[in-house]
C-alpha positions as CSV (number, residue, x, y, z in Angstrom):
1,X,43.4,4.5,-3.5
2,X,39.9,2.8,-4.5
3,X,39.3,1.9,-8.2
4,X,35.2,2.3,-8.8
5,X,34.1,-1.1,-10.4
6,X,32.0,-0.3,-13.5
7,X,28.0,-0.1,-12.7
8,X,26.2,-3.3,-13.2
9,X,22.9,-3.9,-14.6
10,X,20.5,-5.4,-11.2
11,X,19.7,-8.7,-12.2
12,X,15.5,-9.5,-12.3
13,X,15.6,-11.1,-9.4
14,X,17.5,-8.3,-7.2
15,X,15.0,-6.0,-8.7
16,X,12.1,-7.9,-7.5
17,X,13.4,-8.2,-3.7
18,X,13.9,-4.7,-4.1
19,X,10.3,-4.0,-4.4
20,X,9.2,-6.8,-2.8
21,X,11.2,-5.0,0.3
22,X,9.6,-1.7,-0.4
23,X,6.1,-3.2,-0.6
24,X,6.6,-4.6,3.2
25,X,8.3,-1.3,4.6
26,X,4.7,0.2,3.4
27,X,2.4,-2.7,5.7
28,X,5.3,-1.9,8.3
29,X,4.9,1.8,8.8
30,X,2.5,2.7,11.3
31,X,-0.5,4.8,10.3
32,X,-1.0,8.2,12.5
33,X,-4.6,8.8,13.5
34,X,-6.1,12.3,11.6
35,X,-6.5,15.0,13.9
36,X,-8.3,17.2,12.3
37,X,-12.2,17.9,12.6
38,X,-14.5,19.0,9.9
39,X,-16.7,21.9,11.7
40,X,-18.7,23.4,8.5
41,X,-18.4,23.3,4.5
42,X,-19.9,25.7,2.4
43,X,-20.9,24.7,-1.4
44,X,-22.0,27.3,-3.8
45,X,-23.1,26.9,-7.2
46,X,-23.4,29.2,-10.3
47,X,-24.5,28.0,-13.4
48,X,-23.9,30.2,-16.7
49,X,-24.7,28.1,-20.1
50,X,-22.2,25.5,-20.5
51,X,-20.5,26.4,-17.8
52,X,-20.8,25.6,-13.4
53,X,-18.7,27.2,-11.1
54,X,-18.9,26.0,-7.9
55,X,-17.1,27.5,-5.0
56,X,-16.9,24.8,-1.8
57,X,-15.4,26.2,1.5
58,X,-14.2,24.2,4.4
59,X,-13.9,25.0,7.9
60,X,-11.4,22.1,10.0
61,X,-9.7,22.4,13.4
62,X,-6.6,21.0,13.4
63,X,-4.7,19.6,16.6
64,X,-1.5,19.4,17.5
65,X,-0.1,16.9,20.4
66,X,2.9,15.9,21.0
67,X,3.5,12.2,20.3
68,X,4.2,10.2,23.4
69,X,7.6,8.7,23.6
70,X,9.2,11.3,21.7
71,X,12.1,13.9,22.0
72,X,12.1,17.4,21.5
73,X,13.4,16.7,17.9
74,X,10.6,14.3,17.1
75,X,12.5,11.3,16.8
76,X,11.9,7.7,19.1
77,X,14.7,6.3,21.3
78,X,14.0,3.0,19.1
C-alpha cells in the first residue's frame, strides 16, 4: 500500500523550466497551411442616429485533404 506524500509548493525555478518548456513546445509545433479560400464578402451598412449596424457576410470554400503520412485515425507512425 502507497502513502501519498503531502503536495509541495514548485520551487521558482521548476516553475520557470515549466514555462520555459511550454514556450518551446509552441516554436516546435508545426503550423498547418489554411485551406480555405475567401470567394466574396458582403458589407452592409445602416445608420440610425447614434447608432450603425452593419451586417458583413462571407462566402469561403473550405478543403479537406487528407494529410500525407497519416492513418485512418489521423495520427503519424512517429
Amino acid at each position: 500500500m502507497m502513502v501519498d506524500e503531502p503536495t509541495r509548493k514548485k520551487s521558482l525555478m521548476r516553475c520557470l523550466g515549466e514555462f520555459t518548456g511550454q514556450i518551446a513546445k509552441g516554436l516546435r509545433t508545426k503550423v498547418e497551411k489554411d485551406n480555405t479560400e475567401e470567394i466574396s464578402r458582403t458589407v452592409e451598412e445602416t445608420q440610425r442616429g447614434d447608432v450603425t449596424l452593419r451586417r458583413t457576410v462571407i462566402e469561403e470554400v473550405e478543403y479537406h485533404d487528407e494529410q500525407p503520412g497519416t492513418g485512418k485515425d489521423g495520427t503519424s507512425c512517429s
